[in-house]
Backbone as CSV, one residue per row, in Angstrom:
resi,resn,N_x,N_y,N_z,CA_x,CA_y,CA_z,C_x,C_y,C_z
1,UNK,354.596,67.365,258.730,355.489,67.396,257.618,356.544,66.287,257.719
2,UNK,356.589,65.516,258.841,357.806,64.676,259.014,357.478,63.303,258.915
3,UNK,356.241,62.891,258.579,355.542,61.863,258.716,355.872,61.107,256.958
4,UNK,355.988,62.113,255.950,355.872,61.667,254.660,357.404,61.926,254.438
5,UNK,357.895,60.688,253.297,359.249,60.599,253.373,359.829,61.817,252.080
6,UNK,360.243,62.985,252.505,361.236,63.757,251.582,361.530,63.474,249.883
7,UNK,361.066,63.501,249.097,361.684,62.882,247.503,362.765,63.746,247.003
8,UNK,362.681,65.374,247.139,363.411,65.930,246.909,363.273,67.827,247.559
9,UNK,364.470,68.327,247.349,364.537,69.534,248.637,365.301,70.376,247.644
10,UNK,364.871,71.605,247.715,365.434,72.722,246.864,365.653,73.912,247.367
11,UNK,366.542,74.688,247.873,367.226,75.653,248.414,367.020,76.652,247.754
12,UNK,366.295,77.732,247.706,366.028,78.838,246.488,367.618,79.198,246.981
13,UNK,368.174,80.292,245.772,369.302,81.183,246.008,369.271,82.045,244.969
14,UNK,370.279,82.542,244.721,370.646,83.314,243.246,371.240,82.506,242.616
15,UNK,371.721,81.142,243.379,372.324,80.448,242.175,371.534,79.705,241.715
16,UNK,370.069,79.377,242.118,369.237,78.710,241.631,368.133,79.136,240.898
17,UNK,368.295,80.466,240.889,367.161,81.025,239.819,367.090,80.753,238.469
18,UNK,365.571,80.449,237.797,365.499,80.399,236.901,365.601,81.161,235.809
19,UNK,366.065,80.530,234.602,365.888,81.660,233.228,364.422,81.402,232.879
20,UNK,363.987,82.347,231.551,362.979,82.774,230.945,362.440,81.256,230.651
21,UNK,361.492,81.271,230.296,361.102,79.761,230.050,360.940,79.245,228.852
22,UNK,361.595,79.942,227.551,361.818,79.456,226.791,363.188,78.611,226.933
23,UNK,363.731,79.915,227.459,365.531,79.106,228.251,365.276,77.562,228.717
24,UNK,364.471,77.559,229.725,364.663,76.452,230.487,363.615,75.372,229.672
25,UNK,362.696,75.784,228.835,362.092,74.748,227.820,363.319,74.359,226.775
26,UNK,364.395,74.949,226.533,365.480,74.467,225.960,366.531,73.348,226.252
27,UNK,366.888,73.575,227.888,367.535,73.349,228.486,366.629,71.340,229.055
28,UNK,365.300,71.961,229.056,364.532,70.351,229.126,364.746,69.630,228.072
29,UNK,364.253,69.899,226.682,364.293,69.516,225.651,365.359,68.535,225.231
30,UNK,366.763,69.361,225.716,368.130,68.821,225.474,368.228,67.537,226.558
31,UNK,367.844,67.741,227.876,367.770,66.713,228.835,366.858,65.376,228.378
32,UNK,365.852,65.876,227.135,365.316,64.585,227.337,365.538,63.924,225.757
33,UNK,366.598,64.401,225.086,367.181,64.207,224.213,366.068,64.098,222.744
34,UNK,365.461,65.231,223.020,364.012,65.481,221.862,364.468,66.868,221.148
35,UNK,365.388,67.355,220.986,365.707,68.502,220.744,365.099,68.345,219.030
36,UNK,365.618,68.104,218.384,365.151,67.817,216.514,364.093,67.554,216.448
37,UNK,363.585,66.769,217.088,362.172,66.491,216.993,361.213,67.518,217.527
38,UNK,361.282,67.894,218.433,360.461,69.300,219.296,360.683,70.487,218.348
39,UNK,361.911,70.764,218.007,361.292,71.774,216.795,361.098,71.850,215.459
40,UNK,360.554,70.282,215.634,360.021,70.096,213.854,358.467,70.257,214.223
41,UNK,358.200,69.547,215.426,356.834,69.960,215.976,356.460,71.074,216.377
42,UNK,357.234,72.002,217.019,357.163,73.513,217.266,356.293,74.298,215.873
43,UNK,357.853,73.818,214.993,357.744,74.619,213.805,356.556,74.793,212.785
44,UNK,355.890,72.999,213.188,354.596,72.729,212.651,353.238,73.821,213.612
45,UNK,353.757,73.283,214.813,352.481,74.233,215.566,352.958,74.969,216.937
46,UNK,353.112,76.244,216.473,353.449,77.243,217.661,352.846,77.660,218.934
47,UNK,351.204,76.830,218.494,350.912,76.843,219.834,351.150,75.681,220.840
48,UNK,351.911,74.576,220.461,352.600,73.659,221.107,353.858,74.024,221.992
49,UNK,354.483,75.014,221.423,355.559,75.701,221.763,355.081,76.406,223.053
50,UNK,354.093,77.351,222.662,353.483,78.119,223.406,352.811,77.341,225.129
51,UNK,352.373,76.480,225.076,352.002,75.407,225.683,353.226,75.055,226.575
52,UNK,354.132,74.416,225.874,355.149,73.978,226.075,356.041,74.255,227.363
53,UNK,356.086,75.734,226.924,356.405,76.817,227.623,356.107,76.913,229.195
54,UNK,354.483,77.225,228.941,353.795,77.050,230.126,354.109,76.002,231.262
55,UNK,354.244,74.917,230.436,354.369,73.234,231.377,355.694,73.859,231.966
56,UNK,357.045,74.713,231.316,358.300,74.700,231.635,358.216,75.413,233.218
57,UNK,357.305,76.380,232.766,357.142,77.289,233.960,356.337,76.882,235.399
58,UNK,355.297,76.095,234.578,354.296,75.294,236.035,355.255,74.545,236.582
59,UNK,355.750,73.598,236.229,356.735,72.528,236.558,358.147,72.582,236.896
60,UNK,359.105,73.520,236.204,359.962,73.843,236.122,360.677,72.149,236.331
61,UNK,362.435,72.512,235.809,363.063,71.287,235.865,363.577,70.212,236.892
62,UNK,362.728,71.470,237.769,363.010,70.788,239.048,361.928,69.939,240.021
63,UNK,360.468,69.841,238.994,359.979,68.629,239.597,360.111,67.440,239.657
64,UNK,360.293,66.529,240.590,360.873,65.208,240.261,359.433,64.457,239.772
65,UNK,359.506,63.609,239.219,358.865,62.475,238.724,359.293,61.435,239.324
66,UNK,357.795,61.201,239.896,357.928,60.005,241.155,358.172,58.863,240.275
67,UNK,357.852,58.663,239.196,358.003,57.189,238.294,359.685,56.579,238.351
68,UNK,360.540,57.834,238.197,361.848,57.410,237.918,362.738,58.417,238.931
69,UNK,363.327,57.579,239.884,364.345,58.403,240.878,365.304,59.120,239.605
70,UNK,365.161,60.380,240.012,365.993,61.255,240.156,365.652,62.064,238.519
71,UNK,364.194,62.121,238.365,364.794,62.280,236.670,362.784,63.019,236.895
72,UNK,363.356,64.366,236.508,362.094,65.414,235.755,361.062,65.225,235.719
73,UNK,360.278,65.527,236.082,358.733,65.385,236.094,358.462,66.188,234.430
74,UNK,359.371,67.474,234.151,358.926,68.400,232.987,359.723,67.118,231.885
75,UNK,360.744,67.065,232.063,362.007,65.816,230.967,360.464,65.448,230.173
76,UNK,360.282,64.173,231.528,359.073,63.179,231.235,357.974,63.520,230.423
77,UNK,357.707,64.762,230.488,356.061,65.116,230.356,356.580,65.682,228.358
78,UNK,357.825,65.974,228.261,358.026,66.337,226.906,358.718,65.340,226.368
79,UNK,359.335,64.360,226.786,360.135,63.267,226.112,358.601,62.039,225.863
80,UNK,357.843,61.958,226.499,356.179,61.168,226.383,355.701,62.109,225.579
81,UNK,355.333,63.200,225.156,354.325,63.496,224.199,355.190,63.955,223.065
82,UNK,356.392,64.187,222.603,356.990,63.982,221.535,356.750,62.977,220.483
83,UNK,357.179,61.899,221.953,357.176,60.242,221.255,355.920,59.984,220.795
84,UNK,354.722,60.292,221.728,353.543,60.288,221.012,353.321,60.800,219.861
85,UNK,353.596,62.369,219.626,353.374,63.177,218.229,354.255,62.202,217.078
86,UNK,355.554,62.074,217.440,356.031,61.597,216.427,355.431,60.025,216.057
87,UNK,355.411,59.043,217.015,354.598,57.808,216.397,353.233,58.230,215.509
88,UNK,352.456,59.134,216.043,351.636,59.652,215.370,351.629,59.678,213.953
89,UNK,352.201,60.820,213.623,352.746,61.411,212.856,353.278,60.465,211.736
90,UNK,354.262,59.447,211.950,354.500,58.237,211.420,353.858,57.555,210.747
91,UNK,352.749,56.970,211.421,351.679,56.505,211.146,350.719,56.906,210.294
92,UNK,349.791,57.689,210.515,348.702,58.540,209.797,349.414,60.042,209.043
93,UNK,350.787,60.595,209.270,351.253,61.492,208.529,350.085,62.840,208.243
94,UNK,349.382,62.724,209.587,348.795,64.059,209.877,348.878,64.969,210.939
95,UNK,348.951,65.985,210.569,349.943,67.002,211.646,348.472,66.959,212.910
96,UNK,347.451,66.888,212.628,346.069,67.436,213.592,346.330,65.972,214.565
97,UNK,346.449,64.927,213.815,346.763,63.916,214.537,347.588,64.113,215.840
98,UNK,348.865,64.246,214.985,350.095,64.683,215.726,350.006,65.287,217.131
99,UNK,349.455,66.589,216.895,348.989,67.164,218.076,348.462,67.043,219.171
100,UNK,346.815,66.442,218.453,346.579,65.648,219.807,347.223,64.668,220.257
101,UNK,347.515,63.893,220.122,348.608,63.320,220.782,349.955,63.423,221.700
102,UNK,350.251,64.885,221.227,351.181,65.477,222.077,350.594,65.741,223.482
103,UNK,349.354,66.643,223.375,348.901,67.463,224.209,347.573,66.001,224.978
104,UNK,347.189,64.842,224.584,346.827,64.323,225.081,348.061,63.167,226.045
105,UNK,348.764,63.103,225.787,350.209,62.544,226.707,350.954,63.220,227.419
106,UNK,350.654,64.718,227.404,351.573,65.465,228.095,350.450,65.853,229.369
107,UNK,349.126,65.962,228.505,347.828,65.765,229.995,348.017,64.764,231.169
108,UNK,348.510,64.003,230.207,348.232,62.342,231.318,349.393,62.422,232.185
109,UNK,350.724,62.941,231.538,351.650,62.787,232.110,352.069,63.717,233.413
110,UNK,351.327,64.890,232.621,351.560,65.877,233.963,350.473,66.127,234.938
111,UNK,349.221,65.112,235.121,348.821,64.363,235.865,349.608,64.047,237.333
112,UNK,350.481,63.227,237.078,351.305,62.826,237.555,352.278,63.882,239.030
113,UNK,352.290,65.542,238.739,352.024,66.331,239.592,351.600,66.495,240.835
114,UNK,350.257,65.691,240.752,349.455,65.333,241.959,349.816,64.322,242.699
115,UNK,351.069,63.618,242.169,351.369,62.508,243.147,352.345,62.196,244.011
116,UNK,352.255,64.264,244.563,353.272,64.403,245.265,352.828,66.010,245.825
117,UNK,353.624,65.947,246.966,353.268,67.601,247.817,354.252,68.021,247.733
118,UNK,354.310,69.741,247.257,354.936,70.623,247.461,354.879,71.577,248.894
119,UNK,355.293,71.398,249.570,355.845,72.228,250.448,356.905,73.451,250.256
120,UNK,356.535,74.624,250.246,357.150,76.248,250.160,357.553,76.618,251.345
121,UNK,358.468,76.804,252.084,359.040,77.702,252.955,359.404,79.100,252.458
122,UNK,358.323,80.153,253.547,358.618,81.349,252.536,358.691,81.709,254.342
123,UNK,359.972,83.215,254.323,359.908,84.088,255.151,359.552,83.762,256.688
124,UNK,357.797,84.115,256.264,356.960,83.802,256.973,356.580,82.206,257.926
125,UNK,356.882,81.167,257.278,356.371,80.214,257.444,356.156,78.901,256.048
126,UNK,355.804,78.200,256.582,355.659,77.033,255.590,354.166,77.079,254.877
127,UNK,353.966,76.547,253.348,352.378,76.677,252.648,352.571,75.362,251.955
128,UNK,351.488,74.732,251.676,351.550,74.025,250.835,351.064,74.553,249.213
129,UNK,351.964,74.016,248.141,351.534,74.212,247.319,350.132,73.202,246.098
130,UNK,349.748,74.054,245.635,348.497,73.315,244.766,348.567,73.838,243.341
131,UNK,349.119,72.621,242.620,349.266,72.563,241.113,348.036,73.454,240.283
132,UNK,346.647,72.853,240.895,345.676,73.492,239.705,344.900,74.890,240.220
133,UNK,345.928,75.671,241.645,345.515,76.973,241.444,346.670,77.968,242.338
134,UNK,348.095,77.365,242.456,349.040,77.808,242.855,349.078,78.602,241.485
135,UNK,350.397,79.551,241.892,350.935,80.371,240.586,352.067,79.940,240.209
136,UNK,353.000,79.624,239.392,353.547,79.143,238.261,355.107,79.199,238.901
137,UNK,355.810,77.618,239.657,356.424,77.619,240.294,357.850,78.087,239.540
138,UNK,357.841,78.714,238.879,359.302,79.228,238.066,359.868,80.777,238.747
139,UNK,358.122,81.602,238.604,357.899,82.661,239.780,358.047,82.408,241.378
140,UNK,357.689,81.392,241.675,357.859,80.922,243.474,359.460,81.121,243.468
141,UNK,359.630,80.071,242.669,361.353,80.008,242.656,362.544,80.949,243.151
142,UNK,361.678,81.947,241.805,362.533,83.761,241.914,362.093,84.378,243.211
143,UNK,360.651,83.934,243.183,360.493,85.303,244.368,361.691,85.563,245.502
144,UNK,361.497,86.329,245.815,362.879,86.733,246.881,362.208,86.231,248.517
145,UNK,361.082,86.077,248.599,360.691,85.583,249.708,360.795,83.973,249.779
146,UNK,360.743,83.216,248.760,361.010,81.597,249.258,362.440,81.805,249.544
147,UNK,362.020,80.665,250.144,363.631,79.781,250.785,363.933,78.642,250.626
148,UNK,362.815,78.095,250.645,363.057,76.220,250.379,361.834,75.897,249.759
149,UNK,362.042,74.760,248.717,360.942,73.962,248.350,361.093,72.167,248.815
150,UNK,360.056,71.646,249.347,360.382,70.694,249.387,359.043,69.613,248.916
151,UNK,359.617,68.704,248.360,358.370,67.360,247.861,358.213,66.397,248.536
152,UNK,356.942,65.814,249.076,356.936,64.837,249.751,356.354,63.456,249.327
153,UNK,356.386,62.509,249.502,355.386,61.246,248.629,354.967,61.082,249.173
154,UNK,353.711,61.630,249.288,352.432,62.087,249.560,351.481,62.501,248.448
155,UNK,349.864,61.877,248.039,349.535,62.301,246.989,348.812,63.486,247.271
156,UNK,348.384,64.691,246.494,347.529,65.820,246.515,345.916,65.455,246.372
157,UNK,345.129,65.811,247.566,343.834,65.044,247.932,342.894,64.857,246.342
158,UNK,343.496,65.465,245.312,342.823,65.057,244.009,343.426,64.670,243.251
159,UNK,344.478,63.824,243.860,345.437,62.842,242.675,344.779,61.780,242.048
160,UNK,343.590,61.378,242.615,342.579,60.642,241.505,341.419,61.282,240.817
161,UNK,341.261,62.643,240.371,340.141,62.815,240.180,340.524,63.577,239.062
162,UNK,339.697,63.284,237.953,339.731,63.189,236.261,339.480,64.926,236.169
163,UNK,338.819,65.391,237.130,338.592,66.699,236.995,339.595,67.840,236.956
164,UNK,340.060,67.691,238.319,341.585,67.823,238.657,342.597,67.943,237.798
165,UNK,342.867,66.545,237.243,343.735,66.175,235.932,343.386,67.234,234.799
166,UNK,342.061,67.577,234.669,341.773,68.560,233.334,342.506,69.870,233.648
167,UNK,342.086,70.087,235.110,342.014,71.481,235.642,343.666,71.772,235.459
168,UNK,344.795,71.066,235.932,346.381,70.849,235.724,346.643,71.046,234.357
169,UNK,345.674,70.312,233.590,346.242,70.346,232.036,345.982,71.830,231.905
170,UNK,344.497,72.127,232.037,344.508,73.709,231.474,345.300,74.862,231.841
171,UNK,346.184,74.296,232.700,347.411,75.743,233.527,347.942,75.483,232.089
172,UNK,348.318,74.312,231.177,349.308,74.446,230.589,348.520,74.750,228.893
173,UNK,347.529,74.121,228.387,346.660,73.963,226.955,345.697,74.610,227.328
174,UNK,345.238,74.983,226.236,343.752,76.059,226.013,342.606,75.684,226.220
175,UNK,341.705,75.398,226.358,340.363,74.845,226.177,340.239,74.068,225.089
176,UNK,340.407,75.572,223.746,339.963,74.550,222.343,341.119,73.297,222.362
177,UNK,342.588,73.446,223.016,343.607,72.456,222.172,342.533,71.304,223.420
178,UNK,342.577,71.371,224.542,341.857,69.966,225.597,340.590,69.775,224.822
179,UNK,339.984,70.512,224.169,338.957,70.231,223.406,339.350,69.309,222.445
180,UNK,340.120,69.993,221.630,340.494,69.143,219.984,341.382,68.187,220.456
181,UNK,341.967,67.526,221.436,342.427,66.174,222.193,341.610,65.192,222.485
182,UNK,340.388,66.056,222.439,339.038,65.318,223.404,339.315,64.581,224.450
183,UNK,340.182,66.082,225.455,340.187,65.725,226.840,338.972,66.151,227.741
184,UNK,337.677,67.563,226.906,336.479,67.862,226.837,335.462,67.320,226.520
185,UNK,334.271,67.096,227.306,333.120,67.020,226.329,333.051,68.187,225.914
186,UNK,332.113,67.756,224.603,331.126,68.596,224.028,330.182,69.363,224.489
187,UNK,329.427,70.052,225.275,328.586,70.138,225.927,327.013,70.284,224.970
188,UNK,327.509,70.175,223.525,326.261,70.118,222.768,326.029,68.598,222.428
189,UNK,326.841,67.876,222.564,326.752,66.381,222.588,325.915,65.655,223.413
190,UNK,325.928,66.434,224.616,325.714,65.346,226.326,324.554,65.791,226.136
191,UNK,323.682,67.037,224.982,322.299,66.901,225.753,321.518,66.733,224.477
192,UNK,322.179,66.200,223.440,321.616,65.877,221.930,320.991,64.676,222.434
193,UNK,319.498,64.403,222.112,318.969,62.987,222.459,317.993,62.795,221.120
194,UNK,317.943,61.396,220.909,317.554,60.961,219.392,316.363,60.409,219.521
């Protein structure tokens, strides 16, 4: 554990517990200065919201994003697919558009997850954590058994693998929305032959 250099260290407490995750999808929103815009897109599609949500809770506000010292891995992942929906949106002035675009930039972005280790100190001992089948670090947070979280820059042994990347997205989007992104094949496509 001492070999990879520290990015950031988190002390569970009571003063660090999280709210509900709409709370703290609020509290991102405002950080990444998308607030008007996120709930014109909400308002358009609730299962974006819904989604949304999820990313708040996998990620919580306290993952760093290795791209930019000191600044959100969650900020990032909703201030990038906003900007996407809304250029979208701009452009072609179609909401289906829109969407994918959200949920295909917020894939890519929270990607990005993997390019770093979580380390849990619980009770017991130290675990590493794993984005695409850990449980939903908002819960780690609360539990009364952690004690420390810490990140290392270090990548997660499937920080290159496209599969991986799907498997992360789907903690947060549905099948059909990674579908209708066409972050999916088809599987009636790959075996149609002419």
């Amino acid at each position: 554990m001492q070999e990879q250099s520290v990015i950031f260290s988190l002390k569970t407490s009571s003063t660090n517990t999280l709210q509900s995750a709409p709370i703290e999808l609020k509290k991102a929103c405002r950080a990444a200065r998308c607030q008007p815009a996120t709930q014109e897109l909400f308002a358009r599609w609730p299962n974006l919201r819904e989604a949304s949500q999820r990313l708040a809770s996998l990620l919580t506000i306290h993952w760093p994003d290795q791209r930019e010292d000191g600044k959100s891995l969650l900020v990032s992942c909703l201030a990038s697919g906003i900007n996407a929906a809304t250029q979208k949106f701009d452009i072609e002035n179609n909401d289906l558009d829109e969407q994918k675009a959200f949920i295909r930039q917020v894939s890519e972005d929270l990607a990005g997850c993997l390019g770093l280790t979580l380390m849990i100190k619980h009770k017991a001992g130290w675990s590493a954590y794993d984005p695409n089948t850990g449980g939903y670090l908002d819960e780690i947070i609360n539990a009364p058994n952690s004690e420390e979280l810490v990140w290392f820059d270090k990548c997660h042994e499937a920080f290159n693998s496209p599969q991986s990347k799907i498997v992360v997205a789907s903690r947060v989007f549905t099948m059909h929305e990674l579908k209708l992104a066409g972050l999916l094949e088809n599987p009636l496509q790959q075996h149609t032959t002419v």
